[in-house]
N, C-alpha and C positions, 0 to 999 in steps of 0.2 A: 504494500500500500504506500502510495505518496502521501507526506504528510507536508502539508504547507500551515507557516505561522506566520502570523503577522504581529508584528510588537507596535504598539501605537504609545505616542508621548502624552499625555493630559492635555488634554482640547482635543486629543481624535487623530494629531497626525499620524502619519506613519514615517517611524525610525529605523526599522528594520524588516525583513522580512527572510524565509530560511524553506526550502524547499527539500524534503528528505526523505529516499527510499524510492522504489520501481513499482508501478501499479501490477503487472506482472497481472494486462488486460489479455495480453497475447504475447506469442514468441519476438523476443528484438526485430527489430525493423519493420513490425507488424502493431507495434503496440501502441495505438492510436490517441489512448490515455498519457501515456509515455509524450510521447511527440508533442500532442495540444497542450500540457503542461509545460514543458518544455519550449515550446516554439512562445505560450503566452509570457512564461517567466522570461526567460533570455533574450527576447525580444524587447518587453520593457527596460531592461537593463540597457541592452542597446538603444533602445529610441531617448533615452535618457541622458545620456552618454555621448548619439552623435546630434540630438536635433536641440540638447537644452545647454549643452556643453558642461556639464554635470559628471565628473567624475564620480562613483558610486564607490564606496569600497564594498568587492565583492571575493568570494572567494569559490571557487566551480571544481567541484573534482567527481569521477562517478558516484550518482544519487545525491546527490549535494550540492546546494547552490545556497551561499549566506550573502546577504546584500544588506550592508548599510548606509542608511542616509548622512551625507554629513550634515551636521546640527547649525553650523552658520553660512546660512547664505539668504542672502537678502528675498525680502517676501513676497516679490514679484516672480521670480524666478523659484520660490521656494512652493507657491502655489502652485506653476504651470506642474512642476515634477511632483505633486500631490497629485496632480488629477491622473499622470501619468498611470499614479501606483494604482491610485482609487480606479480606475477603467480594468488596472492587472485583475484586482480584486472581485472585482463586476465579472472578469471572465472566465477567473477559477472559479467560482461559486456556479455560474451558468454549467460548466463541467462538471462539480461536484455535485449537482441535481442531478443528471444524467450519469452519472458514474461514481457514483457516492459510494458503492462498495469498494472502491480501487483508490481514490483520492479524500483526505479529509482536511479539510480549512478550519484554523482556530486562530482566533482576533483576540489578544490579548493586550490589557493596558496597564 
């Protein structure tokens, strides 16, 4: 099972977030679960990264993705990469309706 966490600051933002374990929906390269988590996590990272110029600290190794926000950056720029996370968020959860025995999302503050 993938297990995705989200760590949120007091007010709601999000600080961090950590992606761990294989849905083991199907065999590798088939694993559709695998992939759409994958392709939404890594993806936000990357849109993060090339379109907000936002370095993320993150850390990727297999089953494993930890991503932290850095805590100062100004709050224009600090909201566009909230909405960023907030849409990630919006898209796991749309996956874990539909595949909620393979994936589970917990939002913690």
């Amino acid at each position: 099972m993938i297990r995705v966490t989200i760590k949120r600051r007091p007010g709601g933002r999000i600080e961090s977030f950590r992606v761990k374990g294989h849905a083991l929906f199907d065999n590798p390269g088939k694993d559709i679960v695998c992939a759409g988590v994958s392709a939404v996590t890594v993806g936000t990272v990357n849109a993060v990264e090339s379109v907000l110029g936002v370095e993320l600290q993150a850390d990727m190794k297999d089953g494993l993705l930890d991503v932290r926000v850095p805590e100062r950056l100004d709050e224009a720029l600090s909201e566009k990469v909230q909405l960023l996370l907030e849409s990630m968020v919006a898209m796991l959860q749309s996956i874990e309706q539909s595949y909620g025995e393979y994936i589970a999302l917990q939002q913690s503050k």
